[in-house]
C-alpha positions in Angstrom: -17.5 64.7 1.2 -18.0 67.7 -1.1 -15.9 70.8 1.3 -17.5 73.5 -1.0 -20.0 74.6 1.9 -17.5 75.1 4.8 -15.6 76.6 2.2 -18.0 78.9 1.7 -18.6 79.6 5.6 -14.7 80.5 5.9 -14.8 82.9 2.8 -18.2 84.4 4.5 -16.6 84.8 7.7 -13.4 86.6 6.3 -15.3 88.6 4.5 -17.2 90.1 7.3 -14.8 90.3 9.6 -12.5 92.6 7.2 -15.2 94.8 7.3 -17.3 97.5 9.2 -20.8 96.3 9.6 -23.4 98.8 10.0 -26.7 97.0 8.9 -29.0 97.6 11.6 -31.0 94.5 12.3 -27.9 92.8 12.6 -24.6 92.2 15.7 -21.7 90.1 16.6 -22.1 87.3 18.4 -19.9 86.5 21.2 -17.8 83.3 21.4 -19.9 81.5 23.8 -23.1 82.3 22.3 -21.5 80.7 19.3 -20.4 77.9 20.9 -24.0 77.1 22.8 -25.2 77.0 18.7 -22.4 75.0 17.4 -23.3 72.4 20.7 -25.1 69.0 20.6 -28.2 70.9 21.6 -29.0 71.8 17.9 -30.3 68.7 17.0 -31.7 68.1 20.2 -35.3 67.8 21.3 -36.6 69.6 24.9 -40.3 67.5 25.2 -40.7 64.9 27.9 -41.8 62.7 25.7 -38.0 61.8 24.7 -35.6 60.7 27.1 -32.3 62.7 27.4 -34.6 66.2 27.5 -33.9 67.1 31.5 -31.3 69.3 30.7 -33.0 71.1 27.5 -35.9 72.1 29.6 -33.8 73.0 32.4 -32.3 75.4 30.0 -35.2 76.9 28.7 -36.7 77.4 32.4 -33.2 79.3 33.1 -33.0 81.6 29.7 -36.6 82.8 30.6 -35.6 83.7 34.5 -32.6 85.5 32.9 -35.2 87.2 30.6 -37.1 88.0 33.4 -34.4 89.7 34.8 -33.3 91.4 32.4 -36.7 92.9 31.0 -38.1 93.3 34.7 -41.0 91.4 33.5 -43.0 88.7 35.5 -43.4 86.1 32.3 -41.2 85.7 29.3 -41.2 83.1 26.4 -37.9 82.4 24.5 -39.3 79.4 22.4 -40.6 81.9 19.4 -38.2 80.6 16.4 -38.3 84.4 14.9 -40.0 88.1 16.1 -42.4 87.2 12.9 -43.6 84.3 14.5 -44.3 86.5 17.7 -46.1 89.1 15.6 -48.1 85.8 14.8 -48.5 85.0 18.5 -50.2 88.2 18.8 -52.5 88.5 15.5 -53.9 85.2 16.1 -54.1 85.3 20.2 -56.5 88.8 19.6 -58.1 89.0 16.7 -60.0 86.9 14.6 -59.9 86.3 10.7 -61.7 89.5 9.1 -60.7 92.0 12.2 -58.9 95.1 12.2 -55.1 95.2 13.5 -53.5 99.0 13.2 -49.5 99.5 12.1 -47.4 102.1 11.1 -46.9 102.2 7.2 -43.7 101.1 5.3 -43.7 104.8 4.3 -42.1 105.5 7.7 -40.6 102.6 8.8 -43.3 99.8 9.4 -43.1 96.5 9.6 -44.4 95.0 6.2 -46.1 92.1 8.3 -48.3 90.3 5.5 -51.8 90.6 7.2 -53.9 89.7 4.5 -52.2 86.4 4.1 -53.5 85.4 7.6 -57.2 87.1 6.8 -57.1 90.0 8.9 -56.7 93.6 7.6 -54.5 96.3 7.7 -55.0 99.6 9.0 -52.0 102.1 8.7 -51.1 104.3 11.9 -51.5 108.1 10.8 -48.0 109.4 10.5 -46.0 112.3 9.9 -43.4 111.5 6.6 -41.7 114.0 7.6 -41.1 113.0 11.1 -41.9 109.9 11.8 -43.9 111.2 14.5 -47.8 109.4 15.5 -50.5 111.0 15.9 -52.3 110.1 18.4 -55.4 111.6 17.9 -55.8 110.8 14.9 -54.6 107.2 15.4 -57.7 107.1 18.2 -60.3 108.3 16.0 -59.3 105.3 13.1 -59.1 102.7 15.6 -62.6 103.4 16.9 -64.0 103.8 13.6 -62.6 100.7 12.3 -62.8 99.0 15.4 -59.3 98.1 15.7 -59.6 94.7 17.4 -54.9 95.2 17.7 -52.1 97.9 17.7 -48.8 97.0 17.2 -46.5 99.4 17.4 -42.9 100.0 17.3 -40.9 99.9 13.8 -38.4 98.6 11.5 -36.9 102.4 11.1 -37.1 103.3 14.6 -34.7 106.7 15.6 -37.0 107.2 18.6 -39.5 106.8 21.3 -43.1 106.1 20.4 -46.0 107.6 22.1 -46.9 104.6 23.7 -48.2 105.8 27.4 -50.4 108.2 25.4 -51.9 105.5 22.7 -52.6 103.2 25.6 -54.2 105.7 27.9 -56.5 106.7 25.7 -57.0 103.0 24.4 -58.3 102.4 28.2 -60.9 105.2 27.7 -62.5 103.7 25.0 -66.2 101.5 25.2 -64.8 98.4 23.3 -62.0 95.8 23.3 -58.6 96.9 22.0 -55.0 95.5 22.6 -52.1 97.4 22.1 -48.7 95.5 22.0 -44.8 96.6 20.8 -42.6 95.0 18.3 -39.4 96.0 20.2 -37.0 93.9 17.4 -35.2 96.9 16.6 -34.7 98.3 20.2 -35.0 94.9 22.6 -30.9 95.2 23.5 -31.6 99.0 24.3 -34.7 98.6 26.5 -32.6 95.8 28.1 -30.4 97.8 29.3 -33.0 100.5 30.4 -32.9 102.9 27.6 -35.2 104.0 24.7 -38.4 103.4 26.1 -40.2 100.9 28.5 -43.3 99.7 27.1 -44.4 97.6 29.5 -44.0 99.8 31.9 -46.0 102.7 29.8 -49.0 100.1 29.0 -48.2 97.7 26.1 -49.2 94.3 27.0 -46.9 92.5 25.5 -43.3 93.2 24.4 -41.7 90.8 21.8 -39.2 90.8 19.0 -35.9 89.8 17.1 -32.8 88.7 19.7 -30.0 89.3 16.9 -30.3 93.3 16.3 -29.5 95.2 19.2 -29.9 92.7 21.6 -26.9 90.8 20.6 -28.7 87.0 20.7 -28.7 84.0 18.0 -31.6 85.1 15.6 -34.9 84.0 17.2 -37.7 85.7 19.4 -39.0 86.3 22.8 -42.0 88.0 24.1 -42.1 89.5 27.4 -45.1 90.4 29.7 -46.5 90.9 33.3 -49.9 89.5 32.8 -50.4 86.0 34.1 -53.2 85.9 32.1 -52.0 86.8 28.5 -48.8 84.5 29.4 -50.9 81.7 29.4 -52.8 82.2 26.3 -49.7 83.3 24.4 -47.5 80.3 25.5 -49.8 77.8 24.3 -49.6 78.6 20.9 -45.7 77.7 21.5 -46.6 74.7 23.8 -46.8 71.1 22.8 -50.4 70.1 23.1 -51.7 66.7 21.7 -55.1 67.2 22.4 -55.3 71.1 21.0 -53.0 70.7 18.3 -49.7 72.0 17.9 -49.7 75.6 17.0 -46.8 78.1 16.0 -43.7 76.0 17.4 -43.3 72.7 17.4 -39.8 71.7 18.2 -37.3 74.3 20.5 -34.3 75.0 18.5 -32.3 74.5 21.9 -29.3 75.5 20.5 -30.5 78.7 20.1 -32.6 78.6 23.7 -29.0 78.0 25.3 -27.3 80.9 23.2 -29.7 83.3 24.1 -29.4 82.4 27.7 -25.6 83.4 27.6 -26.5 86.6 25.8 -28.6 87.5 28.8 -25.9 86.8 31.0 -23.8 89.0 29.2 -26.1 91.7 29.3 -26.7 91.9 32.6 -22.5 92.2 33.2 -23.0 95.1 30.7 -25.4 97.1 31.4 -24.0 100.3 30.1 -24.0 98.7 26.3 -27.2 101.0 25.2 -25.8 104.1 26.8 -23.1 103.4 24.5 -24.8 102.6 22.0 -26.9 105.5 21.4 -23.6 107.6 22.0 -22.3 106.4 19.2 -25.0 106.6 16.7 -25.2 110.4 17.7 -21.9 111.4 17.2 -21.8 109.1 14.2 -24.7 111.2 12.8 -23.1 114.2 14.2 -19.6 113.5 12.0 -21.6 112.7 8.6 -24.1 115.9 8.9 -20.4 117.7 9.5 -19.0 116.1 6.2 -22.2 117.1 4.4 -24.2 114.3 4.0 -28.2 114.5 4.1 -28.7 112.7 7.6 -32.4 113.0 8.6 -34.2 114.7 12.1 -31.4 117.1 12.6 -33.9 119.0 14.1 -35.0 116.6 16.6 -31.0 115.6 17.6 -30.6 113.2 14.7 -30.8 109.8 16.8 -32.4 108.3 20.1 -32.0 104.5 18.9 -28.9 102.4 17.2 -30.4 104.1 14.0 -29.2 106.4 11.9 -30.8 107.6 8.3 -30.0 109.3 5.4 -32.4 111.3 2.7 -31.7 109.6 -0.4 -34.0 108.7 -3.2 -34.3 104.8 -3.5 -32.1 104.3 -6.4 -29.1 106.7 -4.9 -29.0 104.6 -1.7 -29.4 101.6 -3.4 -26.5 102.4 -5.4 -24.8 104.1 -2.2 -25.3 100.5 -0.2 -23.5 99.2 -2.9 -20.5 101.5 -3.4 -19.8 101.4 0.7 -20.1 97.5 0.3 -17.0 97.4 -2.3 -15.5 99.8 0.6 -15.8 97.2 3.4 -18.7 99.4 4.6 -21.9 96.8 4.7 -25.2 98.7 5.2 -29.1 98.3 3.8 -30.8 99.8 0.8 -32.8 101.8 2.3 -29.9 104.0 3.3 -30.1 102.8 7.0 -26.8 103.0 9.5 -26.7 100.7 12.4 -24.1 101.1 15.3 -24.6 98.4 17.3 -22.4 95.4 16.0 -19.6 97.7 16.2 -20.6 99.1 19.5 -20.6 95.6 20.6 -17.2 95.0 19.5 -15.7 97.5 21.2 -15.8 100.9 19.5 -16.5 104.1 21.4 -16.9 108.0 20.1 -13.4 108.4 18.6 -13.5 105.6 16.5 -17.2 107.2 14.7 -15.0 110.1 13.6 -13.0 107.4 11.2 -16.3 105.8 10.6 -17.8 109.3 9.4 -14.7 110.4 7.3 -14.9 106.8 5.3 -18.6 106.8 4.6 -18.3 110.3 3.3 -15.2 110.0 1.1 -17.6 107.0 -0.4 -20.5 109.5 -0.4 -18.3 111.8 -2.1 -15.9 110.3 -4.0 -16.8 106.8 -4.5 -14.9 103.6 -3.8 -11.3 102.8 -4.0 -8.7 100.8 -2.6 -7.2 103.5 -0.3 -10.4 102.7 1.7 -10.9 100.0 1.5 -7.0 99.5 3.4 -8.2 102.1 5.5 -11.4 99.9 6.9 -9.5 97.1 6.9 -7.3 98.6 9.3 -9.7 99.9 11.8 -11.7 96.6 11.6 -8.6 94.7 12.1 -8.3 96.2 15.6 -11.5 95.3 16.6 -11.7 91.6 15.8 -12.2 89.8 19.1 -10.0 86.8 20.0 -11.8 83.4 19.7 
């Protein structure tokens, strides 16, 4: 037996954990939720049709009351394999090949869902650069003169609240058929624990998104609703069905079912993680505006999300990503700073002054091996016990 892949895992996993990680679509796992993925479940099947399945459905029926809970919803689905396959849910439960579906462009943080490859087309959200900010009338007037068959909104970059109550509002005014759901990926751990936003709550049919960003889940998806209706017709495209045809999911990963289910749990016995989430991305913000780097939306208090981002050409925070990365410091290329892995293991407001000083002596003086002792150090106290 060739040991070059667990290897690989153990080099992988000291790597990380010698470091800070700030990417933003990405957190730490708890033991447990680790365990429930590393269980007998992942190659498990959940369909009646096998024997052994009572306790894999039993699982799933639990993970989505927990959801339930959680997002204060009345139906939720945790089968999704990924938020993209829930973005699929949606394009192909309300619109039809040819249709209009409305998104915010890449140019300020949208999702670069490939439309066309699924025949539909793409019609960009009108959007300050600037700001990031919607407008709504304009959005209205393109979504009846196209007529926008689905919205989707929420974003990739996403520092704060979209207009949502607003878009749908006047969505309802319109003469003709238009959905409006939210891609809460980014967000879904902060609007767990209340903050952010509430979509649901402010007319978005659906919610749905990644469970590994700042909801602190195995990677996957979920989509959340209170419409009996629209549960039933977006469940069955993750249903077995021999007579319809199987559609977006075939086989539960039930490993990662189970894993969610703890995450949930643990949410609920921490419900003040978004406060302190959002806490620290200010003052993190705060600290590297102080030191004299260009954070963006100073203006507008920096930060109402996990987010933080910097004005950099492409090429400067490519090469910035890259220098932080020899640091111990892991974010994206697109110059995007994430708090909530290390949120979730433990850090608070003091420890974002360290975090601020050692991005900006990379900012300013590039990488050495000072730093890199110095993140070593703080990481080292924030390594969980497993």
């Amino acid at each position: 037996m060739s040991p070059r892949i667990f290897h690989l895992i153990r080099e992988h996993e000291k790597y990380r954990s010698s470091g800070l990680n700030l990417i933003a679509s990405e957190n730490y796992l708890s033991p447990k939720v680790r365990e429930a993925l590393a269980s007998d479940l992942a190659g498990r099947y959940h369909a009646e049709w096998y024997g052994g399945t009572c306790f894999s459905r039993q699982i799933i029926s639990v993970t989505e009351e927990l959801a339930r809970e959680v997002f204060r919803v009345n139906h939720a689905i945790v089968t999704p394999l990924s938020g993209n396959i829930c973005d699929l849910t949606a394009l192909f439960s309300y619109t039809s090949p040819g249709e209009f579906v409305a998104m915010l462009p890449f140019s300020v943080g949208g999702y670069p869902f490939g439309l066309e490859r699924f025949h539909r087309k793409r019609v960009e959200i009108p959007a300050d650069p600037s700001t990031y900010d919607i407008d709504v009338d304009s959005t209205l007037d393109l979504i009846t003169a196209k007529k926008v068959k689905l919205v989707i909104l929420g974003s990739s970059f996403i520092l704060f609240p979209q207009p949502v109550r607003e878009i749908c509002q006047r969505i309802d005014e319109l003469d003709q058929s238009v959905h409006c759901v939210y891609d809460g990926s980014h967000v879904l751990g902060l609007m767990a624990c209340g903050e952010f936003q509430d979509p649901i709550r402010e007319g978005a049919e659906v919610l749905f998104g990644s469970t590994h960003k700042t909801f602190y889940g195995p990677q996957g998806g979920i989509m959340l609703t209170d419409s009996d209706v629209l549960s039933d017709r977006l469940r069955c495209l993750h249903d077995i069905d021999i007579d319809a045809g199987i559609g977006l999911v075939d086989n539960v990963h039930m490993n990662r079912v189970a894993a969610l289910g703890i995450a949930m749990e643990e949410i609920l016995a921490d419900k003040d993680y978004g406060q302190r989430v959002i806490g620290n991305a200010k003052k993190l913000a705060t600290v590297l505006d102080e030191f004299s780097l260009p954070v963006l939306f100073k203006e507008k208090g920096f930060t109402e999300s996990h987010q933080i981002l910097l004005d950099l050409p492409e090429k400067t925070a490519e090469k910035f990503c890259h220098k932080l990365e020899r640091s111990g410091i892991f974010i994206d290329i697109g110059a995007r700073i994430g708090v909530a892995e290390i949120t979730h293991r433990g850090m608070g407001m003091s420890d974002m002054n360290d975090i601020g000083e050692l991005i900006a002596d990379v900012y300013h003086n590039g990488s050495d091996e000072k730093i890199k002792k110095r993140v070593r150090k703080l990481a080292d106290r924030f390594i969980c016990s497993e």
